[in-house]
Backbone as JSON, one array per atom type, in Angstrom:
{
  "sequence": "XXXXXXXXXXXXXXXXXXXXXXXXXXXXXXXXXXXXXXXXXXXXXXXXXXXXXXXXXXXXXXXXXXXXXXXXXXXXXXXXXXXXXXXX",
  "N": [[0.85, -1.18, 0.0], [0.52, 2.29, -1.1], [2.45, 5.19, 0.47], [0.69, 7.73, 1.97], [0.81, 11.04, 1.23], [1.19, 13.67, 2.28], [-0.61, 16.4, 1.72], [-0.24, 19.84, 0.01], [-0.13, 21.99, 2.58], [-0.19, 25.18, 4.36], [2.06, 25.91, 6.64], [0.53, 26.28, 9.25], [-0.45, 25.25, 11.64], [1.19, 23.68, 14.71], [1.99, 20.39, 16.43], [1.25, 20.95, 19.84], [0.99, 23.67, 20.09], [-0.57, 26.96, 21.11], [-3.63, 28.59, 20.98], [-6.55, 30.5, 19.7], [-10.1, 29.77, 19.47], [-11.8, 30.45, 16.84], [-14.15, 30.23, 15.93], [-17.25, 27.84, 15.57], [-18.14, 25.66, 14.04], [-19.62, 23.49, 14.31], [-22.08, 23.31, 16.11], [-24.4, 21.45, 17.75], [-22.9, 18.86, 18.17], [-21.36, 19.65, 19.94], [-19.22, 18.54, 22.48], [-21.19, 16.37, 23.05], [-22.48, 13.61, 24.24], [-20.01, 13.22, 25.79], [-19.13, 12.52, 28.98], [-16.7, 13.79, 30.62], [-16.45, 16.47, 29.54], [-16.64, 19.74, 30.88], [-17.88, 22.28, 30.62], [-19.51, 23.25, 26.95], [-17.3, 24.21, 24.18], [-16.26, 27.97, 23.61], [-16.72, 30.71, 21.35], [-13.5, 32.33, 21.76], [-12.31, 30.92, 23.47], [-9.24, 29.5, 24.51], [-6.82, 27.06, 23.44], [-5.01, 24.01, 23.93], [-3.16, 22.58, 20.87], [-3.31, 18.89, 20.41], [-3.11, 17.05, 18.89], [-2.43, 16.49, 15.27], [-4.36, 15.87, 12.1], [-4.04, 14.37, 9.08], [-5.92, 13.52, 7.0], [-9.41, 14.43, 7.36], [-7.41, 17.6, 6.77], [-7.32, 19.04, 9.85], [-7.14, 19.26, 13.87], [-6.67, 18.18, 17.11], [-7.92, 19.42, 20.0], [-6.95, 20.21, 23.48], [-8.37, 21.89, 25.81], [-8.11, 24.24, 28.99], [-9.26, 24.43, 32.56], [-8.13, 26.92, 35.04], [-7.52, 25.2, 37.02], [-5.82, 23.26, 36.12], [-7.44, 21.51, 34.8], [-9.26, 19.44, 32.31], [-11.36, 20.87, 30.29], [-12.49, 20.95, 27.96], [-12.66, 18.66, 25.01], [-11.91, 18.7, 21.1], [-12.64, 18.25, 18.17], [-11.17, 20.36, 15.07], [-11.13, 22.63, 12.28], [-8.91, 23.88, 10.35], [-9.66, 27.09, 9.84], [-11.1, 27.25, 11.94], [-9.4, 28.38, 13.85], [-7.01, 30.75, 15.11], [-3.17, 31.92, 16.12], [-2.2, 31.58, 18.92], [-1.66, 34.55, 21.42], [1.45, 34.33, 22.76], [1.85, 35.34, 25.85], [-0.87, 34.3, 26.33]],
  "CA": [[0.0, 0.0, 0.0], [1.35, 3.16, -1.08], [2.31, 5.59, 1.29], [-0.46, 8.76, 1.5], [1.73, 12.03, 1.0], [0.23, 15.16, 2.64], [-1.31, 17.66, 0.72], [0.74, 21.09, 0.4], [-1.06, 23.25, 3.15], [0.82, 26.02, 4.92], [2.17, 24.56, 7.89], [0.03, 27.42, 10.37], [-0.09, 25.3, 13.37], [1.61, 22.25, 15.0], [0.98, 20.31, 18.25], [1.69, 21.9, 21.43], [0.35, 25.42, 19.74], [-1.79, 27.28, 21.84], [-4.48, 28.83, 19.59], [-8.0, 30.81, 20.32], [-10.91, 29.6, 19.13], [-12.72, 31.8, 16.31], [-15.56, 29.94, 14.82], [-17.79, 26.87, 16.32], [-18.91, 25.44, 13.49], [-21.35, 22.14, 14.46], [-22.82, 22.86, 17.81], [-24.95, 20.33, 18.0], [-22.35, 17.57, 18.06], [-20.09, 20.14, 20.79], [-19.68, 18.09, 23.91], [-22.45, 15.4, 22.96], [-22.02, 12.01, 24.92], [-18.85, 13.21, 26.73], [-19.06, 12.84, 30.49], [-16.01, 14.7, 30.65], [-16.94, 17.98, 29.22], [-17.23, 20.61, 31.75], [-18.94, 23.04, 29.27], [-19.3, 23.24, 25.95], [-16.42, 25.24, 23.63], [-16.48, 29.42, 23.25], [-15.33, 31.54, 20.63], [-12.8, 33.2, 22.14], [-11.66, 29.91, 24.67], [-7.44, 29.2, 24.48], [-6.59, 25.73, 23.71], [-3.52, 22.96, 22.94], [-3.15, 21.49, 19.89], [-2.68, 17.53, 20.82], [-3.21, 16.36, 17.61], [-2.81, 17.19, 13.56], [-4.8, 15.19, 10.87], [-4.15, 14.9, 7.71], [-7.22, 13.37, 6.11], [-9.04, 15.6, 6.42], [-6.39, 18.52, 7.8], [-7.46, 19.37, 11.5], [-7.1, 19.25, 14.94], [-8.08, 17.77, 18.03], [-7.43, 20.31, 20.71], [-8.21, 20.75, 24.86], [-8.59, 23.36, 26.71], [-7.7, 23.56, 30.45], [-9.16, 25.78, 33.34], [-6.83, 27.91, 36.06], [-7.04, 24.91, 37.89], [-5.26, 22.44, 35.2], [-8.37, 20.21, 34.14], [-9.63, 19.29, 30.99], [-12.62, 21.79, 30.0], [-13.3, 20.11, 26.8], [-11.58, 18.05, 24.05], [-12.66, 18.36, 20.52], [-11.65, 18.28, 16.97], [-11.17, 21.96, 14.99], [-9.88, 22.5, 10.86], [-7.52, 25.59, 10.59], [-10.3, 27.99, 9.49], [-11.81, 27.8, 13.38], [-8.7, 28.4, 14.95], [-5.79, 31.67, 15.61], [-2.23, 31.47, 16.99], [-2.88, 32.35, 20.35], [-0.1, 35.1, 21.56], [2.39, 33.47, 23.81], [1.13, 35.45, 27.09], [-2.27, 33.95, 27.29]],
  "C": [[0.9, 1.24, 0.0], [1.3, 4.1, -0.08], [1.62, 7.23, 1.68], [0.57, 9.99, 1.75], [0.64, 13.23, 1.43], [0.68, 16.21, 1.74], [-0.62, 18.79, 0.87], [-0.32, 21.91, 1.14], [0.23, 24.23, 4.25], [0.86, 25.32, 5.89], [2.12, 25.69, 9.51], [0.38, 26.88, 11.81], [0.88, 23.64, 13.36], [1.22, 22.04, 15.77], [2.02, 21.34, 19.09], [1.53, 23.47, 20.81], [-0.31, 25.4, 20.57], [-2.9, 28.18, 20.94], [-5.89, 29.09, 20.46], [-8.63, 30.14, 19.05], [-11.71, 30.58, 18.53], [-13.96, 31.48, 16.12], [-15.79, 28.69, 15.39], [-18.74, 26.26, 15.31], [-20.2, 24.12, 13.27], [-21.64, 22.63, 15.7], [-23.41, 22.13, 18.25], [-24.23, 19.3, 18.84], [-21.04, 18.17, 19.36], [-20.51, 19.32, 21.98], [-20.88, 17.08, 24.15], [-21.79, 14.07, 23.48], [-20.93, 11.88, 25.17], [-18.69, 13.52, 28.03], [-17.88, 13.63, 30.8], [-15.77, 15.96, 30.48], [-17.35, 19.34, 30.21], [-18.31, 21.48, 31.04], [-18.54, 23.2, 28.02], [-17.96, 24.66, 25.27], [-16.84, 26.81, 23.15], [-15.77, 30.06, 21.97], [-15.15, 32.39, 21.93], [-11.73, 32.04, 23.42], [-9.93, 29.66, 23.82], [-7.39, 27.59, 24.61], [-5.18, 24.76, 23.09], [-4.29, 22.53, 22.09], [-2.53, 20.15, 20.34], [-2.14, 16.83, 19.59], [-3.18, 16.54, 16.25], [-2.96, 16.04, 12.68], [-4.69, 15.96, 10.1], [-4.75, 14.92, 7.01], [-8.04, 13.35, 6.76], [-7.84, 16.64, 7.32], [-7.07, 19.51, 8.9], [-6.88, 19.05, 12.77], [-7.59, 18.85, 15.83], [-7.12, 18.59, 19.21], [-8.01, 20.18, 22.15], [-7.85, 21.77, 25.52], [-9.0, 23.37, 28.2], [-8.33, 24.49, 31.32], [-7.92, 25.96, 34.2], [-6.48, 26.62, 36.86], [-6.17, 23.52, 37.66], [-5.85, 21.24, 34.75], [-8.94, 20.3, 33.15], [-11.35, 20.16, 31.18], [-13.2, 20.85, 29.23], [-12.62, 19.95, 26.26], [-12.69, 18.21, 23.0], [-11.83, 18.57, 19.01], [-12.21, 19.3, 15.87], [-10.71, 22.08, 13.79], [-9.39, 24.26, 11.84], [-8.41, 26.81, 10.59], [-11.08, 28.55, 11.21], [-10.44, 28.53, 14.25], [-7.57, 30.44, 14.2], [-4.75, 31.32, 16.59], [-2.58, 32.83, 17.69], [-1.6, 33.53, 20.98], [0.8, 34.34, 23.02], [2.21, 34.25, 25.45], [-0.56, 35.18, 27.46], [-2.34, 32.36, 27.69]]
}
């Protein structure tokens, strides 16, 4: 099996980015059948990148409160997200 060659896309984020949240585009499906979820994702919430897919090219990102626990985990393309500035 040949081996799948990623697609030329700028190379905006990687993991361990921190990155705001601009755009929320399913709501429905935010935080659905995850006991873990404190509340659902904001624009404007700060989160790691854990993860980068390539097919299709996204993210699965979480986002922590003050007191270092998982808010919510969820998966994000490039168009929802901004590099976050390195003091937030």
């Amino acid at each position: 099996m040949a081996k799948q060659i990623r697609k030329q896309l700028p190379p905006t984020f990687k993991s361990y980015d921190v990155v705001r949240v601009v755009a929320i585009l399913d709501k429905a499906s935010v935080c659905a059948n995850d006991p873990n979820c404190r509340r659902p994702p904001k624009v404007g919430d700060v989160a790691t990148i854990l993860e980068v897919y390539d097919d299709p090219y996204g993210f699965e990102l979480e986002c922590c409160g003050v007191d270092g626990f998982t808010i919510w985990l969820g998966g994000y393309s490039p168009s929802q997200l901004l590099l976050a500035p390195v003091n937030e």
